[in-house]
VMD Tcl script that builds the backbone (N, CA, C; Angstrom):
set m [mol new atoms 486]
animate dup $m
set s [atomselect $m all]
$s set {name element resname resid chain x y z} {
  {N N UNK 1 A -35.826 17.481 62.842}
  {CA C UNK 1 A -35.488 16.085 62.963}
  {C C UNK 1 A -35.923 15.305 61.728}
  {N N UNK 2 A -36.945 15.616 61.004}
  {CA C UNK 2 A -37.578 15.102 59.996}
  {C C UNK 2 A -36.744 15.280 58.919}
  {N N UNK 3 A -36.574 16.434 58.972}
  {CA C UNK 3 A -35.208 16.687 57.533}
  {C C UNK 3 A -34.295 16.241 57.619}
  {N N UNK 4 A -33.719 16.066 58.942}
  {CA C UNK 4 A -32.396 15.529 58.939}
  {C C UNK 4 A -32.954 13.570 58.715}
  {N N UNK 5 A -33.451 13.289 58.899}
  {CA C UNK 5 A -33.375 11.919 58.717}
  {C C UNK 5 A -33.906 11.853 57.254}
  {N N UNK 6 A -34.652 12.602 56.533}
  {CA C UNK 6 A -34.423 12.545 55.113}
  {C C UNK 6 A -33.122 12.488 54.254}
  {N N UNK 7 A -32.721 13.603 54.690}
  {CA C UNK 7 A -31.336 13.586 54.814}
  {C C UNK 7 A -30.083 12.479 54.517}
  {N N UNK 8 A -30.474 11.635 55.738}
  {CA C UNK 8 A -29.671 10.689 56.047}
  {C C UNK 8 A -29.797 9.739 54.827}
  {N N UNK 9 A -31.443 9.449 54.754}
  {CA C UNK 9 A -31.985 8.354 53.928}
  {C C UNK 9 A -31.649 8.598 52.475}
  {N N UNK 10 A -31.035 10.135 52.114}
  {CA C UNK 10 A -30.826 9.934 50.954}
  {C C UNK 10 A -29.461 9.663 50.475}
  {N N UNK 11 A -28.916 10.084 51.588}
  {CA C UNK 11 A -27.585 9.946 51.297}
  {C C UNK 11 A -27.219 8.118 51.356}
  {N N UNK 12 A -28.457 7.356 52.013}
  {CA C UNK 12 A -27.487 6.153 51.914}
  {C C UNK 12 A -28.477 5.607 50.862}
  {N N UNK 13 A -29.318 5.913 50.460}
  {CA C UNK 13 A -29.640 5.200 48.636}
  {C C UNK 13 A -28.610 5.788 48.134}
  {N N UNK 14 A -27.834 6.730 48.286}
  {CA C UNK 14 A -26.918 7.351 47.069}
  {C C UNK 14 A -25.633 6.402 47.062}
  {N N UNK 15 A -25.058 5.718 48.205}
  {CA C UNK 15 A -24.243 5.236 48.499}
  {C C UNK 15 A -24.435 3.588 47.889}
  {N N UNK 16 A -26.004 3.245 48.293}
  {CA C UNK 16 A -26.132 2.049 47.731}
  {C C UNK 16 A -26.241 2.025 46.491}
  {N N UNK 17 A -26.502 2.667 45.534}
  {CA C UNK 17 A -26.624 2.604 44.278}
  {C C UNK 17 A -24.702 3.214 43.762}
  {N N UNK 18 A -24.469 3.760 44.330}
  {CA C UNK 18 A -22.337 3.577 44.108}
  {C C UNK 18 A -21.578 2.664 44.869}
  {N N UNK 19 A -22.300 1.719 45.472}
  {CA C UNK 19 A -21.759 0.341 45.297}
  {C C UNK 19 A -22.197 -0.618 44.633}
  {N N UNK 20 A -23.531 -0.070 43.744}
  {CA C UNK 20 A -24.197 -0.928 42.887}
  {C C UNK 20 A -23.267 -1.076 41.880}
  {N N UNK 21 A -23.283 0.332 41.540}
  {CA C UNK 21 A -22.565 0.455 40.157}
  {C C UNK 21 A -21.106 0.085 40.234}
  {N N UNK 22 A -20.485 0.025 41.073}
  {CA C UNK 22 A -18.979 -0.364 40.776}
  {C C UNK 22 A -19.072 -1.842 41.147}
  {N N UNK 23 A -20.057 -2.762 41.599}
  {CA C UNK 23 A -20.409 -3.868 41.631}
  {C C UNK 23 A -20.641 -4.532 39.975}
  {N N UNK 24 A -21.528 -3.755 39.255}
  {CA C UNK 24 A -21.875 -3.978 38.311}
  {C C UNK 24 A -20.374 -4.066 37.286}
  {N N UNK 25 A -20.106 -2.862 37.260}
  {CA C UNK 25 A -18.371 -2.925 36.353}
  {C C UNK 25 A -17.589 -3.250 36.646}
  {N N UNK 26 A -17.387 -4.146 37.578}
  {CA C UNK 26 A -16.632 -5.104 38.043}
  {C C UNK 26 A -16.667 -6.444 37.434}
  {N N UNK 27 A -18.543 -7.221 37.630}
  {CA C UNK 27 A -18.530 -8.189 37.389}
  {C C UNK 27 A -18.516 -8.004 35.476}
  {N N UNK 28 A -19.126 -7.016 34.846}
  {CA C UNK 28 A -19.131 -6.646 33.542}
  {C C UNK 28 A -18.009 -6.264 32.854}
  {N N UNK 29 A -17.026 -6.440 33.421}
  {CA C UNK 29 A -15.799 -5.910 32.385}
  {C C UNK 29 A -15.164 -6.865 31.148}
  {N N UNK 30 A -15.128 -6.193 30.305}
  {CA C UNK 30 A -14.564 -7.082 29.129}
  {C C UNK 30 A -13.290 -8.146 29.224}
  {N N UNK 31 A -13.093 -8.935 28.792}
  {CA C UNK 31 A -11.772 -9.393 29.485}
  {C C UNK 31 A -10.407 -8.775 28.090}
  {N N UNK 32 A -9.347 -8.237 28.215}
  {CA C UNK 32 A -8.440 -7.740 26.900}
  {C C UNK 32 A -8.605 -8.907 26.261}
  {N N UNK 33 A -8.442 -9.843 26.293}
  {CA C UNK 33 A -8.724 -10.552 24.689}
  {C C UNK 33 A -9.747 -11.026 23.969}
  {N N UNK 34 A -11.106 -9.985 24.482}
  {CA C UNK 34 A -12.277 -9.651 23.484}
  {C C UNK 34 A -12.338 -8.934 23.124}
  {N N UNK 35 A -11.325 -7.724 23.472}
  {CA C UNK 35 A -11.155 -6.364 22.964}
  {C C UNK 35 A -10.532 -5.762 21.910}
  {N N UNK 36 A -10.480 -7.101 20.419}
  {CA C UNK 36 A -9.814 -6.504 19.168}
  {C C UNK 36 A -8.750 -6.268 19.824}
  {N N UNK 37 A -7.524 -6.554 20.606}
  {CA C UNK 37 A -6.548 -6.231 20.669}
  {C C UNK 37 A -5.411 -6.978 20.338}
  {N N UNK 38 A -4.363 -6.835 19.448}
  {CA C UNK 38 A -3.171 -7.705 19.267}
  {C C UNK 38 A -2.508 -8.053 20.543}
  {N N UNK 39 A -2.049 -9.022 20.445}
  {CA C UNK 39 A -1.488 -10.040 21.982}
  {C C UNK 39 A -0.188 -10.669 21.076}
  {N N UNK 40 A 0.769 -9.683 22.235}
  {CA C UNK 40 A 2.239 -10.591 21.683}
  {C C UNK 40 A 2.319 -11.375 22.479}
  {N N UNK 41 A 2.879 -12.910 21.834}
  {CA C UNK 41 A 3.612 -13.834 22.281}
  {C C UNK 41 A 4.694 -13.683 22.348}
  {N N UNK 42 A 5.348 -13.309 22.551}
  {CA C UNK 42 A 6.885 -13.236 23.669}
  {C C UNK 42 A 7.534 -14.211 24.861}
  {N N UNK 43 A 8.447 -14.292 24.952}
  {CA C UNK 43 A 8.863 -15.202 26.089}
  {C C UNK 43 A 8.528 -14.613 27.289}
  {N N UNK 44 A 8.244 -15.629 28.603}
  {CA C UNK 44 A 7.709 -13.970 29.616}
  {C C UNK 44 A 8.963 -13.240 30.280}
  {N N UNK 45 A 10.642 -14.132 29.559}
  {CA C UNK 45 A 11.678 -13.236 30.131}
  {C C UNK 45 A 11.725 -11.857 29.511}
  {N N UNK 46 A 11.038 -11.671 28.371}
  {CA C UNK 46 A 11.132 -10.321 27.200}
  {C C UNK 46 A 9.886 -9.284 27.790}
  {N N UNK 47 A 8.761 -9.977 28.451}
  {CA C UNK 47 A 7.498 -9.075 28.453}
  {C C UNK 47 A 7.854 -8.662 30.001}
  {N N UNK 48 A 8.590 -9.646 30.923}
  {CA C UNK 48 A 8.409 -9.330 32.096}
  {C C UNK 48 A 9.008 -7.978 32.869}
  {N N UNK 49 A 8.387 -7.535 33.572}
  {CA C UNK 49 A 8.839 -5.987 33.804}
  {C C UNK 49 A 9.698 -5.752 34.932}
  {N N UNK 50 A 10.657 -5.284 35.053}
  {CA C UNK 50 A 10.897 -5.036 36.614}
  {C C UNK 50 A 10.131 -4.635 38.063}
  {N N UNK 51 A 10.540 -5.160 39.015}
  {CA C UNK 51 A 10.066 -4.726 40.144}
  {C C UNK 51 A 10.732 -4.330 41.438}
  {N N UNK 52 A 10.190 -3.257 41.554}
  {CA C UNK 52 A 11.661 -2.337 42.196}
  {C C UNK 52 A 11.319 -2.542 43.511}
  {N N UNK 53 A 12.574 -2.323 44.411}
  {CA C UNK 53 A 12.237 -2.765 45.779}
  {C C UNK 53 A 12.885 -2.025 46.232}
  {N N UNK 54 A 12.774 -1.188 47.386}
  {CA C UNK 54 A 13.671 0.023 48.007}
  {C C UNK 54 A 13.472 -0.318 49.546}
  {N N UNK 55 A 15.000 -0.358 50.275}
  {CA C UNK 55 A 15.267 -1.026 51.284}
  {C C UNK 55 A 15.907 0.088 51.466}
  {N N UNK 56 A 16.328 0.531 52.744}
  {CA C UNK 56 A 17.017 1.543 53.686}
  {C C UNK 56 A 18.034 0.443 54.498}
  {N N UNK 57 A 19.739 1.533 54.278}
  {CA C UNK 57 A 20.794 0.443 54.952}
  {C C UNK 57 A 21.299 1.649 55.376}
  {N N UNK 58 A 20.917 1.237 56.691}
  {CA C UNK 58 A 21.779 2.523 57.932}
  {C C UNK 58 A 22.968 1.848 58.271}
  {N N UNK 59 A 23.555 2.648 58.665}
  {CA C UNK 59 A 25.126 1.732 58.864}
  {C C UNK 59 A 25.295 1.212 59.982}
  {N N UNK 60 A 24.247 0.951 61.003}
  {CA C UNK 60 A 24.161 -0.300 62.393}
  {C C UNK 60 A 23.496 -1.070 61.888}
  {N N UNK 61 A 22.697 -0.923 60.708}
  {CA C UNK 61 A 21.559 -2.243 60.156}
  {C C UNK 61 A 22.210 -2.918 59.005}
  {N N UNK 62 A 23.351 -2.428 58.487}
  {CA C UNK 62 A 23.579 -2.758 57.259}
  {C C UNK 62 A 23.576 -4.628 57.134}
  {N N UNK 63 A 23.943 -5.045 57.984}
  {CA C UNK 63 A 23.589 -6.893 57.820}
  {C C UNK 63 A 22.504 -6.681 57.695}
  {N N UNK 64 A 21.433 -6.427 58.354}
  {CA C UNK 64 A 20.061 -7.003 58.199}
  {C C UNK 64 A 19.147 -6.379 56.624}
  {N N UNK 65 A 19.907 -5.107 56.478}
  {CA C UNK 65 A 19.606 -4.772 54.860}
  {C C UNK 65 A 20.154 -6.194 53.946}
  {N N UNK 66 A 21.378 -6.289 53.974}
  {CA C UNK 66 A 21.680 -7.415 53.377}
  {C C UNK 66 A 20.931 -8.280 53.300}
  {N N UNK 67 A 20.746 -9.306 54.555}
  {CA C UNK 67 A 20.002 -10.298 54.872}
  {C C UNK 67 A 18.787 -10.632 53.773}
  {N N UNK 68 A 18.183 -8.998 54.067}
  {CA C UNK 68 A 16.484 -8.532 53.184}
  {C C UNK 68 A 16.707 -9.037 52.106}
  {N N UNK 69 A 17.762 -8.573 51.400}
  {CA C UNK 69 A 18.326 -8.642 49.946}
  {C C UNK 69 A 18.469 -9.514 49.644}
  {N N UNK 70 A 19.184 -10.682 50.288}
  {CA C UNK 70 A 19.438 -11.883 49.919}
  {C C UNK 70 A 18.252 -12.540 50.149}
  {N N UNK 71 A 17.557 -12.622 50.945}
  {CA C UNK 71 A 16.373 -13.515 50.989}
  {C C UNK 71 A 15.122 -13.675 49.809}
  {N N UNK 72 A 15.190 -12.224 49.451}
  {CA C UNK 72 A 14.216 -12.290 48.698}
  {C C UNK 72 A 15.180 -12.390 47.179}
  {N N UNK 73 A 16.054 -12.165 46.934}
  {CA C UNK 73 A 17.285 -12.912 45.621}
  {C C UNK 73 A 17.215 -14.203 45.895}
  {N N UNK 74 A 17.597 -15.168 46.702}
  {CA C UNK 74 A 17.173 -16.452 46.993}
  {C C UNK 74 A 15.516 -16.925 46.876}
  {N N UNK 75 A 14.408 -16.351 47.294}
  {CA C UNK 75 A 13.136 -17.006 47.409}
  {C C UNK 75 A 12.320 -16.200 46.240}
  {N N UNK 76 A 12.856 -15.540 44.882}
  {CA C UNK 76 A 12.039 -15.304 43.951}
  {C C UNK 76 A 12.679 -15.502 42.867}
  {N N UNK 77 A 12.126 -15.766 41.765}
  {CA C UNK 77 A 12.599 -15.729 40.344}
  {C C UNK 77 A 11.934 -14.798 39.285}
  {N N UNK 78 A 11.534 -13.496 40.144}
  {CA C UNK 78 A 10.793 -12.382 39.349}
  {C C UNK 78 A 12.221 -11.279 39.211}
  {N N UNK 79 A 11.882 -10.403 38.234}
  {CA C UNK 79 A 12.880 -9.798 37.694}
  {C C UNK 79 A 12.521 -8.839 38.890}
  {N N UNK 80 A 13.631 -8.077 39.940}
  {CA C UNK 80 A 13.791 -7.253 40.763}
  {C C UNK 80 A 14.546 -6.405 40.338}
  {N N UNK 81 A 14.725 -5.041 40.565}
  {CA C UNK 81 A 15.267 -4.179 40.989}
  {C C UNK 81 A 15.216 -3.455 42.084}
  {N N UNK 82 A 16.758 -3.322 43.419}
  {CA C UNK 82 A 16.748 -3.271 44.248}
  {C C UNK 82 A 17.096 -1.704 44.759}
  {N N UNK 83 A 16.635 -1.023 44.913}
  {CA C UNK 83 A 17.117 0.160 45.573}
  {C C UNK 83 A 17.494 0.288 46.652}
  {N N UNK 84 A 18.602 0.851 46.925}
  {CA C UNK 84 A 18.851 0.326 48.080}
  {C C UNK 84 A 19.273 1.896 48.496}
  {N N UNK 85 A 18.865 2.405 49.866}
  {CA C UNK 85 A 18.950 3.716 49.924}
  {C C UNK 85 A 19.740 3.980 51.423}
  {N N UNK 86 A 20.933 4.778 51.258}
  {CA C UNK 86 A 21.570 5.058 52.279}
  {C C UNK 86 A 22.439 6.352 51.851}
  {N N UNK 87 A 22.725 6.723 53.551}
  {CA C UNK 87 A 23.331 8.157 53.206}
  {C C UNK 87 A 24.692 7.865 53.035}
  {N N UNK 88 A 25.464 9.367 52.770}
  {CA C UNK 88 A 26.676 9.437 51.971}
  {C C UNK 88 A 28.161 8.471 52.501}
  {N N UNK 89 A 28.113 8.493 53.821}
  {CA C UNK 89 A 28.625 7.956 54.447}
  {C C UNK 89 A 28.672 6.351 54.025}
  {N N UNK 90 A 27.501 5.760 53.981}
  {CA C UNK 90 A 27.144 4.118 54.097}
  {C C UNK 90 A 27.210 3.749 52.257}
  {N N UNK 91 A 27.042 4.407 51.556}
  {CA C UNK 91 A 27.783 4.010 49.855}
  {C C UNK 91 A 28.435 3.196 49.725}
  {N N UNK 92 A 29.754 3.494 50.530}
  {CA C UNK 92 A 30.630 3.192 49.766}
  {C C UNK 92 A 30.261 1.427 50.434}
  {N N UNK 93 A 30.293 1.271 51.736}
  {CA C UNK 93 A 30.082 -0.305 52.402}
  {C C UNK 93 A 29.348 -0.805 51.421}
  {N N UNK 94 A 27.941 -0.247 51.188}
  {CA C UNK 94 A 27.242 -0.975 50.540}
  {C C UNK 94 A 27.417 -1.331 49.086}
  {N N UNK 95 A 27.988 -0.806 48.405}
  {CA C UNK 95 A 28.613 -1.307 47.249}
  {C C UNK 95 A 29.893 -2.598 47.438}
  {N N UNK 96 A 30.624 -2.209 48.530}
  {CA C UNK 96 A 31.310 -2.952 48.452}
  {C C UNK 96 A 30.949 -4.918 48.814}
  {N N UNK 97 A 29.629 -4.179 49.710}
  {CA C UNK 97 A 29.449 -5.828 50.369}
  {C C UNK 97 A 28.356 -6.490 49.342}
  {N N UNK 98 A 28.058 -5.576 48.278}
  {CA C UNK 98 A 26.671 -6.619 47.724}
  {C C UNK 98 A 28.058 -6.847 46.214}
  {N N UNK 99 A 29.238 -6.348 46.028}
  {CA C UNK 99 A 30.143 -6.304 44.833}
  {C C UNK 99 A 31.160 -8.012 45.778}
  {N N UNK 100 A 30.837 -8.126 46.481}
  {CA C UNK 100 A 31.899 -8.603 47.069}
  {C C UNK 100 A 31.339 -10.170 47.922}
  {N N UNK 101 A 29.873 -10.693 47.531}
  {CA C UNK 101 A 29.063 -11.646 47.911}
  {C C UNK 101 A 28.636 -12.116 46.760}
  {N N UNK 102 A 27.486 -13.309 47.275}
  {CA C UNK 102 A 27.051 -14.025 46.006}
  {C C UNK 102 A 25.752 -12.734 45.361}
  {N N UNK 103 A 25.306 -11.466 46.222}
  {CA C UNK 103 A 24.428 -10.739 45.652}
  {C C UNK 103 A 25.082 -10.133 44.374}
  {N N UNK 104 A 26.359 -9.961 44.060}
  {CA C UNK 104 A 26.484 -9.048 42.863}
  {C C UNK 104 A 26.001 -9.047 41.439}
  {N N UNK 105 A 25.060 -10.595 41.455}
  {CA C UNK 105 A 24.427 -10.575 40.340}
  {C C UNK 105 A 23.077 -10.213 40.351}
  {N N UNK 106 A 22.724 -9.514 41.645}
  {CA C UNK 106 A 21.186 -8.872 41.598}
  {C C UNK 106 A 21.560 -7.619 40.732}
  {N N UNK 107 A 20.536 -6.791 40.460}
  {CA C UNK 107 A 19.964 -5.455 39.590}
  {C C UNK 107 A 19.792 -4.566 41.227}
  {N N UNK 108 A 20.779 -3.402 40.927}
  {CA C UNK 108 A 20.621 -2.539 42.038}
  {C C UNK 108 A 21.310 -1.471 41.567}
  {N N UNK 109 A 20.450 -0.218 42.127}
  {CA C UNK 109 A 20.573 1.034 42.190}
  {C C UNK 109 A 20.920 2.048 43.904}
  {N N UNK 110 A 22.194 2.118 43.980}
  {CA C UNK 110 A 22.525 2.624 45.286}
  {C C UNK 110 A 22.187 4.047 45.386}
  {N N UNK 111 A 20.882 4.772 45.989}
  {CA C UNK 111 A 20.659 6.299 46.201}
  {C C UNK 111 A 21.050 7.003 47.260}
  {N N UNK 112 A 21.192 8.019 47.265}
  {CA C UNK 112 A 22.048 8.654 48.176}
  {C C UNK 112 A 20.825 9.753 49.151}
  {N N UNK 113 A 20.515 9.799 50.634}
  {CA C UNK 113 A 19.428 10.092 51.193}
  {C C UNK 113 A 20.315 11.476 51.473}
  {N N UNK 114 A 19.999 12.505 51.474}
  {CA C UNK 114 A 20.819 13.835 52.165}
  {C C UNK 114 A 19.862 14.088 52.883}
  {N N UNK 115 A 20.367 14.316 54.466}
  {CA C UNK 115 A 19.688 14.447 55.282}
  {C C UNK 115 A 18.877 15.711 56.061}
  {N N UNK 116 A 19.598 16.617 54.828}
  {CA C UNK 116 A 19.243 18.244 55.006}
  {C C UNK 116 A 18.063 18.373 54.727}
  {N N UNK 117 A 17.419 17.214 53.825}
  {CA C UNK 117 A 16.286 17.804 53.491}
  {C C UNK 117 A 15.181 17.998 54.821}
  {N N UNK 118 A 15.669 17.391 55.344}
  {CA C UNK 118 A 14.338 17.031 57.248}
  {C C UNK 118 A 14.428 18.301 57.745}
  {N N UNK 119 A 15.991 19.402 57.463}
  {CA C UNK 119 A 16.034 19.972 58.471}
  {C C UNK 119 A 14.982 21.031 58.582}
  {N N UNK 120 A 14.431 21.104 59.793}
  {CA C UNK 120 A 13.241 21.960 60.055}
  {C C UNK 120 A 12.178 21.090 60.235}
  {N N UNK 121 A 11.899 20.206 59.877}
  {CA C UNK 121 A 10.787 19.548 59.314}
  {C C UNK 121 A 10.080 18.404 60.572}
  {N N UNK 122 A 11.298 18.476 61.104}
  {CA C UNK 122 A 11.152 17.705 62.206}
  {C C UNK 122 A 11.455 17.123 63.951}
  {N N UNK 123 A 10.581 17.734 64.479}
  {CA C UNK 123 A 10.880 17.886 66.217}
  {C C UNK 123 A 11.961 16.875 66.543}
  {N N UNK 124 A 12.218 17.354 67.644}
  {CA C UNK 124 A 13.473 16.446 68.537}
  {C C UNK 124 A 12.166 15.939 69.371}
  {N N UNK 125 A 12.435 14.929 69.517}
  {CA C UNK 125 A 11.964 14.335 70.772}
  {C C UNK 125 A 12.408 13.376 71.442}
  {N N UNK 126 A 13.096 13.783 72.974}
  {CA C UNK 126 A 13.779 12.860 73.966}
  {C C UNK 126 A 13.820 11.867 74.232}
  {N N UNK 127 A 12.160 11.595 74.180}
  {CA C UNK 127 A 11.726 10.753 74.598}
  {C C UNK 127 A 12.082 9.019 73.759}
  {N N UNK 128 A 12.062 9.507 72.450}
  {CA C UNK 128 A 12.586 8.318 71.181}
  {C C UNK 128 A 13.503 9.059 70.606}
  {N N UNK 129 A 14.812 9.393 71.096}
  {CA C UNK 129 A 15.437 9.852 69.795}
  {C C UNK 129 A 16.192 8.714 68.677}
  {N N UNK 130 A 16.337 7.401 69.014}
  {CA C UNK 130 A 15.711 6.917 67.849}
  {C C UNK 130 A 14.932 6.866 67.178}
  {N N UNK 131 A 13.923 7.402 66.730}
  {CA C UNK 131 A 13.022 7.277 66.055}
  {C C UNK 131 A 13.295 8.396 65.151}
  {N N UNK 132 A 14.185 9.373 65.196}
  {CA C UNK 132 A 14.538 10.743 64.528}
  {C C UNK 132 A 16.347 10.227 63.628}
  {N N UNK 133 A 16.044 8.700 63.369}
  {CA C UNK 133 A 17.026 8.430 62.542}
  {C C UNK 133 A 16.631 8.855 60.831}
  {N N UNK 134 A 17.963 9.945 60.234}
  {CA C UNK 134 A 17.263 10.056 58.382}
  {C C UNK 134 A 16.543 8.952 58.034}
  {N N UNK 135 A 17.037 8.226 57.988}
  {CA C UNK 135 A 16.390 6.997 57.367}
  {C C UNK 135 A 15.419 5.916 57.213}
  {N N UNK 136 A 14.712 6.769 58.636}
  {CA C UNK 136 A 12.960 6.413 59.184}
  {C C UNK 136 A 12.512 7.349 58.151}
  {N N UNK 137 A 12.603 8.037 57.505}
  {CA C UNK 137 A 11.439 9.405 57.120}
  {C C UNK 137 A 11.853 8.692 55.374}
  {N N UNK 138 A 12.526 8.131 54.892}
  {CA C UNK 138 A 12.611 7.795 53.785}
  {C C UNK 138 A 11.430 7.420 52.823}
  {N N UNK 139 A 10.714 6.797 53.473}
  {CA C UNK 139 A 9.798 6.684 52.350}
  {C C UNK 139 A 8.600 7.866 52.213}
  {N N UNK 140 A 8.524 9.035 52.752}
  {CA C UNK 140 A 7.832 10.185 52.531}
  {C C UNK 140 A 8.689 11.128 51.583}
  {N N UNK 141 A 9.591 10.379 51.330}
  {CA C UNK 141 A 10.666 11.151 49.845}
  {C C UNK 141 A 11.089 10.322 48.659}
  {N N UNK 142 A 9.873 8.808 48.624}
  {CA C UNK 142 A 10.527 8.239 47.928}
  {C C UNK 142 A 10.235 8.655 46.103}
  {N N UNK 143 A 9.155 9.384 46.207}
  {CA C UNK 143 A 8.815 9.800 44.964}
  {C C UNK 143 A 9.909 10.788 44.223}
  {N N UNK 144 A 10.779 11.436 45.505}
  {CA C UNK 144 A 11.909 12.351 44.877}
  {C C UNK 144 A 13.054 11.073 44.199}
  {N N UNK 145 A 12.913 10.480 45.583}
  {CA C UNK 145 A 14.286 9.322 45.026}
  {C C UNK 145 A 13.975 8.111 44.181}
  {N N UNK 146 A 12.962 7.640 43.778}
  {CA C UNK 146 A 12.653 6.997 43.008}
  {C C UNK 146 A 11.667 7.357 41.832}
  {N N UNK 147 A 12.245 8.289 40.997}
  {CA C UNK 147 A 11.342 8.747 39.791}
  {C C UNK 147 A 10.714 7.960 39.081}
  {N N UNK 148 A 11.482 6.744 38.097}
  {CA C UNK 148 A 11.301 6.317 37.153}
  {C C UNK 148 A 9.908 5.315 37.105}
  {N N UNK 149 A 10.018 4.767 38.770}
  {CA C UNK 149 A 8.663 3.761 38.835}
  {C C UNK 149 A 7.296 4.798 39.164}
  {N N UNK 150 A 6.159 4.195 38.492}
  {CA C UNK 150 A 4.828 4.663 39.987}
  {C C UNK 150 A 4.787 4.369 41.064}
  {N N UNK 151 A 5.402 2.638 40.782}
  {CA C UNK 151 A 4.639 1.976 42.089}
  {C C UNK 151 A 5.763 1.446 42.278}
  {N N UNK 152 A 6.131 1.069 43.559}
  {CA C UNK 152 A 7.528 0.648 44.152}
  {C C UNK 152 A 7.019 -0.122 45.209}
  {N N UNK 153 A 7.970 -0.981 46.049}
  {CA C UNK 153 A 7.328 -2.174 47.158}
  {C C UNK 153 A 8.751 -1.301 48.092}
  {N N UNK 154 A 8.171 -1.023 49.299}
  {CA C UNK 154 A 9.018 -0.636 50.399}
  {C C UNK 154 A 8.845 -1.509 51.466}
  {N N UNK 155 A 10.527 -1.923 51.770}
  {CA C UNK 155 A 10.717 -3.138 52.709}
  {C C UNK 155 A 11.268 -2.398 53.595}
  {N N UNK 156 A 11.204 -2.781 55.346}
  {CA C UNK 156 A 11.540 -2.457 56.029}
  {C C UNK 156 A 12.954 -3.676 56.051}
  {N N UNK 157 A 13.974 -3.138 56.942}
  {CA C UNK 157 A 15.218 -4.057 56.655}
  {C C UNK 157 A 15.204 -5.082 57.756}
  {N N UNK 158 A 14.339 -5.520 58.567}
  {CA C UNK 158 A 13.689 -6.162 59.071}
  {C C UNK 158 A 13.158 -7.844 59.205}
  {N N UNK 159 A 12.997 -7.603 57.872}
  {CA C UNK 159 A 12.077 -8.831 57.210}
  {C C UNK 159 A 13.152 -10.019 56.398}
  {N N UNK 160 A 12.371 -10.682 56.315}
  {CA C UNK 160 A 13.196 -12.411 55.246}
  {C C UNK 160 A 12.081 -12.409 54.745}
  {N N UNK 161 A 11.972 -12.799 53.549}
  {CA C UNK 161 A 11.346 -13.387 52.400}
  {C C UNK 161 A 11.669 -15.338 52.372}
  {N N UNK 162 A 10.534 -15.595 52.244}
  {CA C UNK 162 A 10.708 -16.962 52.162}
  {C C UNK 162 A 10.173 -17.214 50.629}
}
mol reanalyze $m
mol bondsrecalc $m
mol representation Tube
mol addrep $m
């Protein structure tokens, strides 16, 4: 019993002193423009980066994908890029309805989900077989379907942006 509560006690000085320290380099960090570093002035339309947004449009949701799309094209003025991910079937709609609204001047990339990849991968169950729609499991593949970013913002088609 004695060892083990040594034990214990050391492990939580070890813990308090690694929240010391990332306490410490937190409040101690240099700020980049003490750091000898050149700083372009640029307009922030030239420096600003894209930000990719990947939405799933099943073809019973496809309004409310829309909806997503437009809301947040209406309530931001940050440079977006929209991914918009549906299977082979739902393409072609979705090109046509964001080519064919006031969205066609957003930035979008239409990906194509093949649904073979699940097969095996994933039980039937009776009980929700909604919930065994392709296009629930999408974002545990988004690193296949979205290479180019690290970091991506995944919207459920769900939501409005204000």
């Amino acid at each position: 019993m004695a060892l083990l509560k040594k034990i214990n006690q050391i492990l939580l000085l070890l813990l308090v002193l690694t929240v010391c320290a990332i306490l410490y380099n937190k409040v101690h960090q240099v700020p980049s423009a003490l750091k000898n570093e050149t700083v372009d002035l640029e307009s922030p339309e030239e420096t600003e980066e894209e930000i990719p947004v990947v939405i799933c449009a099943a073809a019973g949701r496809m309004g409310a994908a829309i909806a997503a799309i437009s809301s947040i094209y209406s309530n931001t003025e940050a440079n977006v890029l929209f991914y918009i991910v549906g299977l082979k079937t739902t393409i072609p709609h979705i090109r046509k309805w964001i080519e064919n609204s006031k969205l066609k001047e957003i930035k979008f990339k239409v990906v194509e989900f093949n649904p073979m990849v699940l097969k095996g991968k994933i039980r039937q169950d009776a009980s929700r077989p909604e919930l065994l729609q392709p296009l629930n499991f999408v974002r545990f593949y988004l690193p296949l379907l979205v290479q180019k970013h690290e970091k991506v913002i995944y919207l459920d088609d769900d939501i409005i942006v204000q």
